[in-house]
C-alpha atoms as a printed R data frame, in Angstrom:
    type eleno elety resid chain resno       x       y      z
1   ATOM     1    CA   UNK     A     1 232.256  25.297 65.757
2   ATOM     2    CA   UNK     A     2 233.918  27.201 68.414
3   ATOM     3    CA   UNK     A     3 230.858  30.277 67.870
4   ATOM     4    CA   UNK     A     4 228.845  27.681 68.817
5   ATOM     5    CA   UNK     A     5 230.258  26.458 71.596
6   ATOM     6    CA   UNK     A     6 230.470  30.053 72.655
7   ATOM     7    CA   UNK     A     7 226.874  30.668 72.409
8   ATOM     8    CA   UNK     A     8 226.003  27.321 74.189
9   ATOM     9    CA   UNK     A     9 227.944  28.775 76.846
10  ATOM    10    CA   UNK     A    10 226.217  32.236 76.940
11  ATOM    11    CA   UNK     A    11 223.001  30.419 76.907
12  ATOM    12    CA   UNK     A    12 224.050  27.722 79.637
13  ATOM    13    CA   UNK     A    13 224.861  31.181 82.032
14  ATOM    14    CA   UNK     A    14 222.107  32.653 81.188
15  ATOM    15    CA   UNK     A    15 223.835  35.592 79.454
16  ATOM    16    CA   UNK     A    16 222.277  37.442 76.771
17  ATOM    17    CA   UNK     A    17 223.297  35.933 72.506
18  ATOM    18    CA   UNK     A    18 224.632  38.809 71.082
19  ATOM    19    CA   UNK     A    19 227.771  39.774 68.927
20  ATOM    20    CA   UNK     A    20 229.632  40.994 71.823
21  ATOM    21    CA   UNK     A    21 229.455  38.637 74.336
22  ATOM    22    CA   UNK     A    22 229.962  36.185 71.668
23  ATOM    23    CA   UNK     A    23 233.111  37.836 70.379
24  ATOM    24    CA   UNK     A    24 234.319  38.340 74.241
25  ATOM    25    CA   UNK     A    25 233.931  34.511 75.254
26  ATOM    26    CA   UNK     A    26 235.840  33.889 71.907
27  ATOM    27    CA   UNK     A    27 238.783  36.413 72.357
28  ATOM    28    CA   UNK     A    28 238.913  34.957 75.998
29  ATOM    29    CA   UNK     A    29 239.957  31.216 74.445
30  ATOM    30    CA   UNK     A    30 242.699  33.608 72.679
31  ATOM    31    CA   UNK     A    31 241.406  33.470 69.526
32  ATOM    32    CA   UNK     A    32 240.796  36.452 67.305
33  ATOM    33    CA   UNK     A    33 236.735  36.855 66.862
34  ATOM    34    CA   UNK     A    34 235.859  36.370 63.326
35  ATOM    35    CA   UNK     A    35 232.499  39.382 63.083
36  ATOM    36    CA   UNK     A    36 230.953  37.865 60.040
37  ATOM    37    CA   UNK     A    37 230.897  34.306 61.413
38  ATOM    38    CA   UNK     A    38 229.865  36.076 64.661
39  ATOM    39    CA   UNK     A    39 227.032  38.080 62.988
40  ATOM    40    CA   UNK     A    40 226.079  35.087 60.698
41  ATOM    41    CA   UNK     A    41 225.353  33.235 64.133
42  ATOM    42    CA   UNK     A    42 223.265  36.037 65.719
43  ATOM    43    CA   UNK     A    43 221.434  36.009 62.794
44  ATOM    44    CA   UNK     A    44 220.244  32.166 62.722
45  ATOM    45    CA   UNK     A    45 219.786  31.651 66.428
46  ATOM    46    CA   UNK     A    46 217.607  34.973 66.614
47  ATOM    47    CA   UNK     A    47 214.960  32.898 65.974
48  ATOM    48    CA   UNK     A    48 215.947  29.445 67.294
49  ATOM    49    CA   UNK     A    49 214.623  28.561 71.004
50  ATOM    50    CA   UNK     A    50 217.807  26.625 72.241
51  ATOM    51    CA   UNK     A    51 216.188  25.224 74.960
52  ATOM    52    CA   UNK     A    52 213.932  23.412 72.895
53  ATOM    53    CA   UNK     A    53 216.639  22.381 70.418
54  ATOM    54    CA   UNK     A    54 218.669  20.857 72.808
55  ATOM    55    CA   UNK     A    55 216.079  18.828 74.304
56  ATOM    56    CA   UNK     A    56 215.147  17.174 70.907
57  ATOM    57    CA   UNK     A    57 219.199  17.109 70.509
58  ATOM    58    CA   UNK     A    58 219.390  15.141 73.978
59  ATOM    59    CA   UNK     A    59 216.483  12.783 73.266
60  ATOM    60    CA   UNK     A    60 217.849  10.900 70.512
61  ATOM    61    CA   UNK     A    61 219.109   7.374 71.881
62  ATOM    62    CA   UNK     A    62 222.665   7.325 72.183
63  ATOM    63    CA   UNK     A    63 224.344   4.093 71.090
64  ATOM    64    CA   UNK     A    64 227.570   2.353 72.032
65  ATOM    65    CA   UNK     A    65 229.023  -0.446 69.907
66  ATOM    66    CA   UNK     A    66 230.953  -2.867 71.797
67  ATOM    67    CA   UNK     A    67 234.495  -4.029 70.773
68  ATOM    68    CA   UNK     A    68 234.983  -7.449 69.907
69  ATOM    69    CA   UNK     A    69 237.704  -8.832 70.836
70  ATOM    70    CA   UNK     A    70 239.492 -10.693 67.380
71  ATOM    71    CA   UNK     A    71 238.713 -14.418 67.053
72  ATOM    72    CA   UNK     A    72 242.279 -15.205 66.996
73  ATOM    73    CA   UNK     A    73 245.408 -14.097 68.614
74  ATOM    74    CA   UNK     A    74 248.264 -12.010 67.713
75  ATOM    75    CA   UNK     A    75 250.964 -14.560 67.716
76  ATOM    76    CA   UNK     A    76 248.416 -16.980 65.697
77  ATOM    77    CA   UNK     A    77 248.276 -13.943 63.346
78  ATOM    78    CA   UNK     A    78 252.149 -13.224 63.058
79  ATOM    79    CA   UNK     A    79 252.426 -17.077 62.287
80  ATOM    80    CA   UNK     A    80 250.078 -16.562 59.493
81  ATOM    81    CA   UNK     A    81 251.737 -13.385 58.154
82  ATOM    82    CA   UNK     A    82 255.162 -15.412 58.218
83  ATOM    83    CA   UNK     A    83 253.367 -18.835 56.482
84  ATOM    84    CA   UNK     A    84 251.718 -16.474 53.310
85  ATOM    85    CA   UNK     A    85 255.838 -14.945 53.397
86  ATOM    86    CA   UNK     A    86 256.724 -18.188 53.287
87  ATOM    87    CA   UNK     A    87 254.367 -19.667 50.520
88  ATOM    88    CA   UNK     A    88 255.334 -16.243 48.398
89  ATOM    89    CA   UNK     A    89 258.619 -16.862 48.712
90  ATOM    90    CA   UNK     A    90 258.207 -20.564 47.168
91  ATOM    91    CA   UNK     A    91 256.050 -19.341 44.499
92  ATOM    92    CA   UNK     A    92 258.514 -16.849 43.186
93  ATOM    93    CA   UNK     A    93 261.443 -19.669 43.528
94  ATOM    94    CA   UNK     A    94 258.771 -21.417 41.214
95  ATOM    95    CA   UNK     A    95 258.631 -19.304 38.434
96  ATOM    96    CA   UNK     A    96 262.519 -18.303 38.337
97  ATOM    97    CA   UNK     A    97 262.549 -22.301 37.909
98  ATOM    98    CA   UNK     A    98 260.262 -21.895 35.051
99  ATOM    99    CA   UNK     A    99 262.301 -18.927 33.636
100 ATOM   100    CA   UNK     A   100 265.698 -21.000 33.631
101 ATOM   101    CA   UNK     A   101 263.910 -23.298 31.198
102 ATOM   102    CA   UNK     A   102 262.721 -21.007 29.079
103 ATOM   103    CA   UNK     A   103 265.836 -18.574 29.604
């Protein structure tokens, strides 16, 4: 992802794609270049117009979702967590009643 980035950036400045410049904004993030990703890059935007990708890229409709906030509160919810402790706790009292008969 970061070759990429890297070539949006060339592109952006107006600075020629190529394996060096790519490899230079790379090392300059102070990360060792990797050539073949580098090359493998060159190779598929050679005959990509960027400008044109990016517009269809920025003309999709961008959609935010809304949080709801949660129909209940958290204390309501802790007093429902302890209840369903609670009725747990009952049923297993239950069936050690049950096993004492059959025990």
């Amino acid at each position: 992802m970061e070759y990429v980035y890297a070539a949006l950036i060339l592109h952006k400045l107006g600075k020629e794609i190529n394996e060096e410049n790519i490899a230079k904004v790379i090392s300059a993030a102070g990360v060792e270049p990797n050539q073949a990703k580098i090359k493998a890059l060159v190779a598929a935007l050679s005959e990509v117009n960027i400008d044109e990708a990016l517009k269809s890229v920025t003309s999709l409709p961008i959609t935010t979702t809304t949080v709801q906030p949660t129909s209940q509160p958290v204390e309501e919810k802790k007093e429902k967590v302890e209840e369903e402790k609670k009725k747990e706790a009952a049923q297993e009292e239950a069936v050690e009643g049950l096993a004492a008969l059959f025990g």
